[in-house]
Each structure stands twice: as structure tokens, then as C-alpha cells.
SETORTI-438924 format. One record per residue (C-alpha): residue in three letters; chain; x, y, z. Coordinates in steps of 0.02 Angstrom, whole numbers, plus 50000, padded with zeros to 5 digits. Each point is the difference from the previous one (the first is absolute). Layout:
<sites>
rest, kette, x, y, z
ALA, A, X, Y, Z
...
</sites>
This chain:
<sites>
rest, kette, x, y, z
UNK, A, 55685, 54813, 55561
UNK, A, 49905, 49992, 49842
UNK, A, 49964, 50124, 49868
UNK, A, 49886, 50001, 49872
UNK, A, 49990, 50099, 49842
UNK, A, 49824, 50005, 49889
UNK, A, 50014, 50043, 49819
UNK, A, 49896, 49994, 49860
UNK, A, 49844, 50117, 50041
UNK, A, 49918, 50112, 49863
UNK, A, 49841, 50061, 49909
UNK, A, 49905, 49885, 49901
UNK, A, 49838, 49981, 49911
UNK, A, 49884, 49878, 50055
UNK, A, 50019, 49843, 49919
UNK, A, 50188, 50025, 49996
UNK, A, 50169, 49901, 50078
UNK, A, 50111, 50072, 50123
UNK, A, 50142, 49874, 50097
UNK, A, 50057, 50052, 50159
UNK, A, 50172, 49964, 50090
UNK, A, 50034, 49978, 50184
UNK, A, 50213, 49974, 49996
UNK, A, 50045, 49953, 50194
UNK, A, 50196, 50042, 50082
UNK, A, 50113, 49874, 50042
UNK, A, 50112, 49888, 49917
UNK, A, 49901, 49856, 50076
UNK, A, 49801, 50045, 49996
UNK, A, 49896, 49835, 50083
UNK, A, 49844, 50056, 50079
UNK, A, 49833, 49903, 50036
UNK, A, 49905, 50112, 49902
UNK, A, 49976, 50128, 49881
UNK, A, 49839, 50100, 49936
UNK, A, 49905, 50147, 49929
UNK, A, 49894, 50127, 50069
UNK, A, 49915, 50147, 49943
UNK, A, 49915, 50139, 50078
UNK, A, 49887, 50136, 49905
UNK, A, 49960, 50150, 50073
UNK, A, 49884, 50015, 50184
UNK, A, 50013, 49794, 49988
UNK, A, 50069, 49892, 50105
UNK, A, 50155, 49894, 49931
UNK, A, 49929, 49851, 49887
UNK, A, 50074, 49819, 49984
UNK, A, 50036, 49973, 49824
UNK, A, 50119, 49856, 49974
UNK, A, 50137, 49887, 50105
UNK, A, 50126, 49879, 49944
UNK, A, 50102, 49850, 50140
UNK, A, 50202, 50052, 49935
UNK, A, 50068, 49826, 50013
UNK, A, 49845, 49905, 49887
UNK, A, 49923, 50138, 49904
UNK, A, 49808, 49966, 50073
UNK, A, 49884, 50148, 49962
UNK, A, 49853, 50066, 50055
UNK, A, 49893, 50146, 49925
UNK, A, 49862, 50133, 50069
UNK, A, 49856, 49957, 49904
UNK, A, 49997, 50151, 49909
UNK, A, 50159, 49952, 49917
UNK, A, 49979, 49824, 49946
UNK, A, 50019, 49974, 49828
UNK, A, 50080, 50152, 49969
UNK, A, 50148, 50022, 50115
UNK, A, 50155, 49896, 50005
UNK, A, 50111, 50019, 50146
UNK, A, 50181, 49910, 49974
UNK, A, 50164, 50007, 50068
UNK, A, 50185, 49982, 49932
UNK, A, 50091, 49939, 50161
UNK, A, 50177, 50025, 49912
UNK, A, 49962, 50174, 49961
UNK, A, 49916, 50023, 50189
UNK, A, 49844, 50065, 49883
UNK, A, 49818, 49993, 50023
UNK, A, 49880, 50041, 49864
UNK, A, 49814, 50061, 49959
UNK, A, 49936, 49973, 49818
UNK, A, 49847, 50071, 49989
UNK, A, 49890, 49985, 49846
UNK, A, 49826, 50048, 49947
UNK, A, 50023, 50159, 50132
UNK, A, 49841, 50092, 50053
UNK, A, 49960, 50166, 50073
UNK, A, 49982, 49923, 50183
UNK, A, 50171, 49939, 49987
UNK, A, 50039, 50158, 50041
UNK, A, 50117, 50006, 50133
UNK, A, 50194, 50048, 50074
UNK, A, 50057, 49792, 49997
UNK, A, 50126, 49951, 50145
UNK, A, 50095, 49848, 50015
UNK, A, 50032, 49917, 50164
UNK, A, 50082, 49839, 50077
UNK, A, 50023, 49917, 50145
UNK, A, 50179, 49913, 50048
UNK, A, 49912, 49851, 50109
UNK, A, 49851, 49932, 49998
UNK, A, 49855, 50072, 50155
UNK, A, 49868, 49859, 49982
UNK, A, 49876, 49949, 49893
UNK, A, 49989, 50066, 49806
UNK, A, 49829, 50130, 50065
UNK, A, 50156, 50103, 50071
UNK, A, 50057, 50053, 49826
UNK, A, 49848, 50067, 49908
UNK, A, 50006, 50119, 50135
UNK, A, 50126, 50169, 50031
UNK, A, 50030, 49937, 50174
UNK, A, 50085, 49815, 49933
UNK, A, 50148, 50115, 49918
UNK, A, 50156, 50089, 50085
UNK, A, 50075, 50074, 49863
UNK, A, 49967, 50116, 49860
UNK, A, 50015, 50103, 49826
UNK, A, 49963, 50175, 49977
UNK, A, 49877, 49962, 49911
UNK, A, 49961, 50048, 49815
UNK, A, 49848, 50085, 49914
UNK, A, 49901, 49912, 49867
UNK, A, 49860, 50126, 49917
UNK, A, 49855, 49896, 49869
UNK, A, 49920, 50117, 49908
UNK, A, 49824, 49965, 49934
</sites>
């Protein structure tokens, strides 16, 4: 029912930019929520940012604030990542995710488990 297509991944060396694209199918595209996960290697899948569709309302991982941005375009079906001042731990294959209708309560979406849809996922390498 929905598709989702990550672009944007890349090598970069710490301290650097990259932005991140999560472009959704559909002529219409209205979910609940949308958000960004990554997962490094022998880790579990890590919360790193969320944004509500219809008012924009964000929340970052802690590890993120002040550096990551997460927006969306909702004419273009588009969600972004900029990510600035990029460290080694940052490390990571970044998916995006979303969920068409809301489950409960906003502790539902910093988790995997609050999402039923999405990307492939794309690989962002910091080098130190």
C-alpha cells in the first residue's frame, strides 16, 4: 500500500553535511507519522527523529539534537534528514519509516514497533 524510497546516503568526514530523502508512493500521501531510524552494525535499531504529517511537530533522539533536522515536503510526499556536524558514531545504514494511523500515545514512535512501513534503507559512512 505504501512504498518508500531512501536517497541521499554517502561517505563523509566527520564534521561534514549529508541530507537524506525518504519520497513515499501515491498521488495522495497522509499518514500520522513519519521518522528516521538507523541501525549500525550488531546494534539494535535506534530512534533518531519523528515528525506528526499534518502539523510538522518533531521530536529528536538525544544524540541528534542540535544537529539533525528532520522535515517534510507534503506536496512532494518527501521526508528529509539534514544532518550537520556528523561524527564517527553516526555511523549507520538510516531507514525511514511511517505509520498511516495513529497506535496510541507518542512513546510508540521512538520505537521500531510504532511503524508499519518502510525504506530500504541507505548507508551513511563518517570517517574520522
Amino acid at each position: 500500500q505504501v512504498q518508500l524510497v531512501e536517497s541521499g546516503g554517502g561517505l563523509v568526514q566527520a564534521g561534514g553535511s549529508l541530507r537524506l530523502s525518504c519520497a513515499a508512493s501515491g498521488r495522495t500521501f497522509s499518514p500520522y507519522i513519519m521518522g528516521w531510524f538507523r541501525q549500525a552494525p550488531g546494534k539494535e535499531r535506534e530512534f533518531v527523529a519523528h515528525i506528526r504529517w499534518s502539523g510538522g511537530t518533531t521530536t529528536y533522539a538525544d544524540s541528534v539534537k542540535g544537529r539533525f533536522t528532520i522535515s517534510r515536503d507534503n506536496v512532494k510526499n518527501t521526508m528529509y534528514l539534514q544532518m550537520n556536524s556528523l561524527k564517527p558514531e553516526d555511523t549507520a545504514v538510516y531507514y525511514c519509516a511511517t505509520d498511516l494511523v495513529i497506535k496510541g500515545g507518542m512513546y510508540y514512535y521512538t520505537h521500531a514497533y510504532g511503524y508499519d512501513y518502510w525504506g530500504q534503507g541507505t548507508q551513511v559512512t563518517v570517517s574520522s
